[in-house]
Every structure is written in structure tokens, then in C-alpha cells.
C-alpha positions as CSV (number, residue, x, y, z in Angstrom):
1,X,69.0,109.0,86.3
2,X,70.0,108.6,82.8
3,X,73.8,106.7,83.3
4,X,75.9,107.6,79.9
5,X,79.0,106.4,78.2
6,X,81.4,107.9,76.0
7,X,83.4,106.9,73.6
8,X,85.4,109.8,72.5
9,X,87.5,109.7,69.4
10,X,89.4,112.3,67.1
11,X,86.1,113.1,65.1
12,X,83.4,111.5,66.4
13,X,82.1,110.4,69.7
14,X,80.1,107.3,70.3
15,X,77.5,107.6,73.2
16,X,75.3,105.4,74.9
17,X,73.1,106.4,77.5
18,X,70.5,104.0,79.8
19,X,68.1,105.2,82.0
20,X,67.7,103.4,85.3
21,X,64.1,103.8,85.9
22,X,62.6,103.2,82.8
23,X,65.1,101.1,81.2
24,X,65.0,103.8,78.1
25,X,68.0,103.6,75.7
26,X,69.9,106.2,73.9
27,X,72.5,105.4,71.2
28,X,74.0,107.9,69.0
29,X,77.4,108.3,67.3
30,X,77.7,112.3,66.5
31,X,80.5,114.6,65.1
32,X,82.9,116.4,67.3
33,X,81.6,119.6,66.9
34,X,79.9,121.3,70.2
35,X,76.7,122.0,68.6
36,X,76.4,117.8,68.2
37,X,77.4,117.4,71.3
38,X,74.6,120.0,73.2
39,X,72.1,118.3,71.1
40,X,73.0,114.7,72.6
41,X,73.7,115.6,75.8
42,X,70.4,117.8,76.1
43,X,68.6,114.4,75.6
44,X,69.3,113.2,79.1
45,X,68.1,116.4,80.6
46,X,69.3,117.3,83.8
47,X,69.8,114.0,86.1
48,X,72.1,112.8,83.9
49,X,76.1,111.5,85.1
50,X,78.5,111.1,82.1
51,X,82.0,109.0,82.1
52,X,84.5,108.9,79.6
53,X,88.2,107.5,79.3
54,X,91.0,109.8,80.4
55,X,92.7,109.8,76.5
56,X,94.7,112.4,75.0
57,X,92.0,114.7,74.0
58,X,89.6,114.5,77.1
59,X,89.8,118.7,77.8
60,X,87.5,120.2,75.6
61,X,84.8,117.6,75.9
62,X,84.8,117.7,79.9
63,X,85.1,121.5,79.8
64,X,81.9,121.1,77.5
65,X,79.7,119.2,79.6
66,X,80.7,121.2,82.5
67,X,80.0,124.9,81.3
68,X,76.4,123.1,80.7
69,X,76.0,122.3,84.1
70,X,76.2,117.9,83.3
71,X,78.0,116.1,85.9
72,X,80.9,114.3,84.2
73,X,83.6,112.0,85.4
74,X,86.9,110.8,84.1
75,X,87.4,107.1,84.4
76,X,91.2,105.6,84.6
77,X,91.8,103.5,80.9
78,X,94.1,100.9,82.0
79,X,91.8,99.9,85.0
80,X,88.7,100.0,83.0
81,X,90.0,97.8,80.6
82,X,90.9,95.1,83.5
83,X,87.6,95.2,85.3
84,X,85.4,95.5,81.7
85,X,88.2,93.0,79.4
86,X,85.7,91.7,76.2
87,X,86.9,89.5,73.4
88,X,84.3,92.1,71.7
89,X,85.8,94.9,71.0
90,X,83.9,98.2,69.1
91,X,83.1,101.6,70.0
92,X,79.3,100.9,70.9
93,X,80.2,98.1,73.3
94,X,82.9,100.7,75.1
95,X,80.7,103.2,75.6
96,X,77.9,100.8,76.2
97,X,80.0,99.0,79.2
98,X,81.3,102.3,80.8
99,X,77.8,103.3,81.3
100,X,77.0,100.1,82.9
101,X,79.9,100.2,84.9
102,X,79.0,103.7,86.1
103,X,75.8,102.6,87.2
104,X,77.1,99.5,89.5
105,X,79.6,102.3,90.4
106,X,82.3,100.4,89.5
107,X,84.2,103.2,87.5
108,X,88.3,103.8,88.8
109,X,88.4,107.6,88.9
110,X,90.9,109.9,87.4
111,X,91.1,113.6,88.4
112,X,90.2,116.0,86.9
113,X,92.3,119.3,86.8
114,X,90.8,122.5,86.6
115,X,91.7,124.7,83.6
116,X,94.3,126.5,85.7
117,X,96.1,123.8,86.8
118,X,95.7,122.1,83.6
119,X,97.1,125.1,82.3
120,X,100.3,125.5,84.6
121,X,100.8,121.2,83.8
122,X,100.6,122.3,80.2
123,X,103.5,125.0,81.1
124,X,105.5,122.9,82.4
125,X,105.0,120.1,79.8
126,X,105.9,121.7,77.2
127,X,108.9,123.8,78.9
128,X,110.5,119.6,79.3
129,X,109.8,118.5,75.7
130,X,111.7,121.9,74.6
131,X,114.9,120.5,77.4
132,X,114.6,117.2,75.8
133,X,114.6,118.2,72.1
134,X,118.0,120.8,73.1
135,X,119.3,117.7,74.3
136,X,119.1,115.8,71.1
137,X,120.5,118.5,69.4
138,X,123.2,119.1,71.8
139,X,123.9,115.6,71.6
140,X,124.5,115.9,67.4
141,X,126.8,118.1,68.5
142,X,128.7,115.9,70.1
143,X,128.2,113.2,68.3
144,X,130.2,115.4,64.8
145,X,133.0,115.9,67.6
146,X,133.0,112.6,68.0
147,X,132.9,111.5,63.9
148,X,136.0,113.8,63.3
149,X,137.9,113.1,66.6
150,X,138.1,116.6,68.2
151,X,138.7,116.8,71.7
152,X,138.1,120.7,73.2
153,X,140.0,122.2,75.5
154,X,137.1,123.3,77.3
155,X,134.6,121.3,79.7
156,X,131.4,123.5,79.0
157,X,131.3,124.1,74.7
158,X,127.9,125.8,75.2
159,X,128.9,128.6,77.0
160,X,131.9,131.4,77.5
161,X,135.2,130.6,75.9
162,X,134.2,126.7,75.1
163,X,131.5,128.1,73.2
164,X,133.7,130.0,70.9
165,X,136.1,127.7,70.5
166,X,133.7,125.3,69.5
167,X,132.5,128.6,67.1
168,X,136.1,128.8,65.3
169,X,136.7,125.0,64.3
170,X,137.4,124.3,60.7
171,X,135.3,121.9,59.8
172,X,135.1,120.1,56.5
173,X,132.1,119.7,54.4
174,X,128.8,119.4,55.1
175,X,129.7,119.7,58.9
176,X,130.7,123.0,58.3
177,X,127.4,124.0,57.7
178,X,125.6,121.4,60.0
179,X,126.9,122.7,63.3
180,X,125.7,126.4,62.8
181,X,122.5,125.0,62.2
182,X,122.3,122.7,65.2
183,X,123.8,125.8,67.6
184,X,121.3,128.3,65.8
185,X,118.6,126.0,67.1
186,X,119.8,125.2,70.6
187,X,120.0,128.9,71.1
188,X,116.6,129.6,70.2
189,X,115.4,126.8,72.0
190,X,117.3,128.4,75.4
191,X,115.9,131.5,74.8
192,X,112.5,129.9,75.0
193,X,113.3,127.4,77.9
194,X,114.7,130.9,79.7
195,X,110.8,132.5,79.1
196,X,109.1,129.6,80.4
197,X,111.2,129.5,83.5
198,X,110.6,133.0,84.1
199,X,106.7,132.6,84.1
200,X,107.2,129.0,86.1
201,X,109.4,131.1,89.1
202,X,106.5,133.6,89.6
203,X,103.6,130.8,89.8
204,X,105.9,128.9,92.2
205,X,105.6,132.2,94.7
206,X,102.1,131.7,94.6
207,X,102.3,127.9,95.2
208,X,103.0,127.4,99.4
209,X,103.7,123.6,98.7
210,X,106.3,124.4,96.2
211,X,108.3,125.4,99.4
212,X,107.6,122.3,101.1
213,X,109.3,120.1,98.3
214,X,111.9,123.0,97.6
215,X,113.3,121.9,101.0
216,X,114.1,118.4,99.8
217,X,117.7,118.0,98.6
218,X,117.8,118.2,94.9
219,X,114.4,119.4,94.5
220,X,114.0,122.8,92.7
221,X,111.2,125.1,91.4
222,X,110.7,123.3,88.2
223,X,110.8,119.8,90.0
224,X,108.7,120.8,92.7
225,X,105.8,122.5,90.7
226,X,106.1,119.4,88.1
227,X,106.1,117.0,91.0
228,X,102.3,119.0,92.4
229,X,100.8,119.3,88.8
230,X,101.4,115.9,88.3
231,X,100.2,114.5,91.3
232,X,97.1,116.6,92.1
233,X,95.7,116.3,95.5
234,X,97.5,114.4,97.8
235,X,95.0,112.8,99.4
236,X,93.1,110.8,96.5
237,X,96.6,108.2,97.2
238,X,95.6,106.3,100.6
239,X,99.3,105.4,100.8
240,X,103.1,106.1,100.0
241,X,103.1,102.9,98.2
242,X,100.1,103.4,96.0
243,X,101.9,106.9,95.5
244,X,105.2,105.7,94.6
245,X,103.1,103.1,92.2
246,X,101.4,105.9,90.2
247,X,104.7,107.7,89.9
248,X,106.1,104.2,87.7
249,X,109.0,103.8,90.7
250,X,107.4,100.2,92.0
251,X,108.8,97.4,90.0
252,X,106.1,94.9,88.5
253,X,106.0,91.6,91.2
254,X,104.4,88.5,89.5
255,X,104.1,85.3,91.9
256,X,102.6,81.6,91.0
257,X,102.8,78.4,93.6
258,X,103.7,80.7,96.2
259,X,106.9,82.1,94.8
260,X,107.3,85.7,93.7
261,X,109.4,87.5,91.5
262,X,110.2,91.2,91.0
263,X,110.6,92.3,87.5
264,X,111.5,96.2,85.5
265,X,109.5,99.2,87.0
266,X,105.7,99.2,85.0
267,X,105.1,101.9,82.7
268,X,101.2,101.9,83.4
269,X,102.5,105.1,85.1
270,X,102.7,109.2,85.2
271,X,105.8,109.0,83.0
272,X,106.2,113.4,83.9
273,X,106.5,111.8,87.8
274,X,108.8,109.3,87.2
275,X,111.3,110.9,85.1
276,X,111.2,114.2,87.5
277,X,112.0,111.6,90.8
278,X,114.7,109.5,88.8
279,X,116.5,112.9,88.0
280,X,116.1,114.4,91.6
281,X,118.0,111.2,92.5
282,X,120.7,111.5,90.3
283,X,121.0,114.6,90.9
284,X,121.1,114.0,94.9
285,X,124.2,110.9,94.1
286,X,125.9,114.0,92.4
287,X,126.1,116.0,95.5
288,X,127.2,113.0,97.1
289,X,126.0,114.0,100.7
290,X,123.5,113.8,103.1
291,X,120.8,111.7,104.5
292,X,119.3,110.3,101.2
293,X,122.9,110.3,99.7
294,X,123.4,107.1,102.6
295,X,120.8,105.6,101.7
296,X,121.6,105.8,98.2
297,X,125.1,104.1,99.2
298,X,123.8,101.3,101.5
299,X,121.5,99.8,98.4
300,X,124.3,100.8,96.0
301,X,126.5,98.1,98.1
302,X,123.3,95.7,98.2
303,X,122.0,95.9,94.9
304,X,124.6,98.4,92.4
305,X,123.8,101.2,91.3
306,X,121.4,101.4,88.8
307,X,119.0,99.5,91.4
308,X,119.9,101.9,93.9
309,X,119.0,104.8,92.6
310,X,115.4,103.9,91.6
311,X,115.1,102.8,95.2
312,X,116.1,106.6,96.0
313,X,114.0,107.7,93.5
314,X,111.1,105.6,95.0
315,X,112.2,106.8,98.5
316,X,111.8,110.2,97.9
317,X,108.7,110.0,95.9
318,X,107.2,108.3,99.4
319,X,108.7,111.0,101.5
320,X,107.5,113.5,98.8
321,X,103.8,112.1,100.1
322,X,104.3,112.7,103.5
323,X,105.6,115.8,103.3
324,X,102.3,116.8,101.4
325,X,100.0,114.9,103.6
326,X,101.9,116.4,107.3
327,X,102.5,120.2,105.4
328,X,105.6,119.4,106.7
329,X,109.6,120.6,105.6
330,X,112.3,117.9,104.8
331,X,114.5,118.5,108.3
332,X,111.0,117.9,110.1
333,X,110.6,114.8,108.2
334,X,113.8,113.5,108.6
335,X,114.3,114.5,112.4
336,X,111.1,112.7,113.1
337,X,112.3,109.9,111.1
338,X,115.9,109.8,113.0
339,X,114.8,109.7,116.3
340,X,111.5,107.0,115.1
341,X,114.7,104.9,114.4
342,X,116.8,105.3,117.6
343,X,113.7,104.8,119.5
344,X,113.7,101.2,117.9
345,X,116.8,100.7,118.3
């Protein structure tokens, strides 16, 4: 079995394979072109197990290795980097240590998506980076209503009657040109948010766990199908905890002499998780009802509200879990939970 590491960067890749039988080495640093790569790879023959990092541009080599039939697995940076820490730090001696580490089987995993569900995450990616750039413009907005003191008469400026009225201010120089821009662009970018929901609504038909989460207060199409592309299977989390963990919603806890103290939530985390759970919350203290809505007020009155509603972000990301593990709805979830409490009093 020939054990091989990769070191992928932007142009290059750096590989180093060893072969447990006959101790052979094979060290190469090629170009990122696929012919390069066949060439390498074809080296190690058939009994051959590759790992790389999970960076930023992982998808075409994996899809690579495995339309030529080489077994290839992902491994998790952060915790590489903590079991494999060197004071010596080039590209041969990473690639040269995640092979090793392969080979004592010592590699932390990190799933692998197929191209369709890689494909729906990208979907959904890309539909939040378009909400968050209409936000910063929406926000510019504001912000020349703001510089020149103009208080509307209507709530919503971005639609109806507040829209036009925004529309017909009199504005001086250069704002008077400024905000068409900034509207010009906001309306494109809705028009684009509006065709990415479209195609999300129809793959969330198709999706039978999507109505699982969709019975969760606050969760809705988007939130569930971003909350399931993110994640991945269910079951590679043995607990709610380690769940809420990956999701960034489980503050960092550092202890010494016994004594431990709790500090800001990590960001070693699936940022897409935790900003989906931390808006399902707020969006749940809006409604301002219901059984999570209680237990957003008992911590509120503990620990204020900023505190509080990470914990109900960090709740429902745990009950999220169960809901996936059991296939069961919210009112299952919570009636079992109800009467688990009475029981003990």
C-alpha cells in the first residue's frame, strides 16, 4: 500500500508518497494541470490511499482522483495541525507528515460531498453572499438618509409607496446621483436572489428532511436546506454537543489549577451553520412566542440578551440533531421533551 500526501496549492501540488512494504519513496512537486497529476498518481498504481487538507480549492483534485478510481480522503486542517504541530514548517514536510499520519491512521476526517450536494451548497452559498452584499448597499442607503437628516414617512423605503418616496427626494450633489446607483444595484441583486430562491423551493420538494427542520419555529426553506448542506450526514456527529461545536455556537472553555473559564464562541467553526442558527434565533425572539421563545426569556433574565440568544441558537442547533437522528417533527420532539420533564419532576 503506497500511503500519499498532498500538499495542494494554487499552482502546484507537493506529493509525497511511502510505501509500507518496501519502504520505497516518492517525492515530486508537479503543476496543477490534470495531465501532471495522472502522471503522479499513476506511480502508486492501484493500492494506493491519498489525503489532502480540506482548503479552499480541494474539488477538482478529489473529483480527479476519483473519476481514476484512487481512494482519496479529506483530512480536517485545524486538527491536523494540532496532532502534526512542527517548528518546521515547508510544503515537503506537510505532505510528508500527512502521509505518515495516514498510515498510523491518525488522520481527523472531513466529508466529502458529492458533486450534487456540493452543488446545491454552492446554490445556496452564493444566493447569502448576494443577501449580504444587498445589505451593504441597502445600508449606504441609509446611511445618506442619515448624512442629510431625512426621516421618511414610510417604514419599508424598498418597496410600494416608501419606495417612491424615497424615488422623488431632492437630493444635492453627488447624492443625487449616488442613490440611483445604489437602488439600480439592489434591484438587480433582488432579481437574482428571487431566481436562486425559485430553483432552492423546488430542490427542497425533493429534500424529505427539509420538512423535518421546516417544522421548527423560525426555520424556513432556505434555513433548512442550508442547515442539511452544511451539516452532511448526521450521524458522522456522535453527539448534540460535538454538533453544536462544529456549528461555532459552543463558547471556548480554558481551565488551569482546576478552575475554568468560559470565553467568546470559537470560530474554528462552519461559519454558513452558525450564522443560519443565530438568525433562526433572532428570528424566533421576534415572534416572541412559544416553547423556545421561554427559554429564550429564562436565560435572557439569567445572563441578558445577547448571551441568551446564542444559548437559543445553540439549543436549537442540538435539537436540530435530534430531529435528524429520530426522523422526527418539532411537536414530537418537544412533547417527548415535556412530558421527560414532568416525569422528573
Amino acid at each position: 500500500m503506497f500511503y500519499v500526501g498532498v500538499d495542494l496549492h494554487k499552482s502546484f501540488t507537493q506529493v509525497y508518497g511511502f510505501n509500507d512494504a518496501t519502504g520505497e519513496v516518492v517525492e515530486r512537486r508537479v503543476s496543477n494541470d490534470k495531465g501532471s497529476i495522472r502522471e503522479v498518481m499513476s506511480q502508486f498504481g492501484e493500492n494506493a490511499k491519498v489525503v489532502l487538507e480540506a482548503t479552499r480549492n480541494w474539488y477538482w483534485f478529489v473529483d480527479l482522483l476519483q473519476e481514476v478510481g484512487i481512494d482519496v480522503v479529506l483530512s480536517n486542517p485545524l486538527q491536523t495541525k494540532a496532532i502534526a504541530y512542527a517548528k518546521v514548517k515547508t510544503d515537503k514536510v506537510d505532505a510528508r507528515m500527512l502521509s505518515h499520519l495516514l498510515r498510523a491512521d491518525l488522520i481527523p476526517f472531513a466529508w466529502i460531498p458529492s458533486m450534487e450536494e456540493r452543488g446545491i451548497r454552492e446554490m445556496l452559498r452564493t444566493r447569502l453572499t448576494l443577501v449580504r452584499i444587498r445589505a451593504r448597499f441597502k445600508n449606504l442607503v441609509r446611511s445618506i438618509l442619515a448624512k442629510l437628516n431625512i426621516v421618511l414617512s414610510h417604514g419599508d423605503i424598498w418597496r410600494g409607496k416608501g419606495r417612491k418616496e424615497l424615488e422623488q427626494l431632492n437630493l444635492p450633489s453627488p447624492y443625487n446621483e449616488i442613490l440611483p446607483h445604489y437602488l439600480s444595484i439592489i434591484d438587480n441583486l433582488d432579481k437574482y436572489i428571487e431566481e436562486w430562491n425559485r430553483k432552492i423551493e423546488r430542490i427542497a420538494k425533493e429534500t424529505p428532511e427539509a420538512f423535518l427542520l421546516k417544522s421548527v419555529p423560525g426555520i424556513g426553506t432556505i434555513s433548512a436546506l442550508t442547515i442539511l448542506y452544511e451539516t452532511g450526514p448526521i450521524d458522522r456527529f456522535p453527539s448534540a454537543k460535538r454538533y453544536s461545536s462544529y456549528a461555532g455556537l459552543v463558547p471556548r472553555v480554558k481551565g488551569s489549577g482546576g478552575k475554568f473559564k468560559t470565553g467568546h464562541l470559537s470560530r474554528q467553526a462552519n461559519m454558513y451553520l452558525k450564522w443560519i442558527y443565530v438568525e433562526i434565533a433572532t428570528g424566533i425572539v421576534r415572534i416572541g412566542k412559544g416553547y423556545l421563545y421561554e427559554y429564550y426569556k429564562k436565560q435572557m433574565y439569567k445572563k441578558g440578551k445577547n448571551v441568551a440568544k446564542i444559548a437559543l441558537a445553540r439549543k436549537i442547533s442540538r435539537m436540530v440533531y435530534h430531529l435528524l437522528k429520530q426522523h422526527i417533527t418539532y411537536d414530537t420532539f418537544v412533547e417527548r421533551n415535556v412530558n421527560k420533564m414532568r416525569r422528573t419532576g
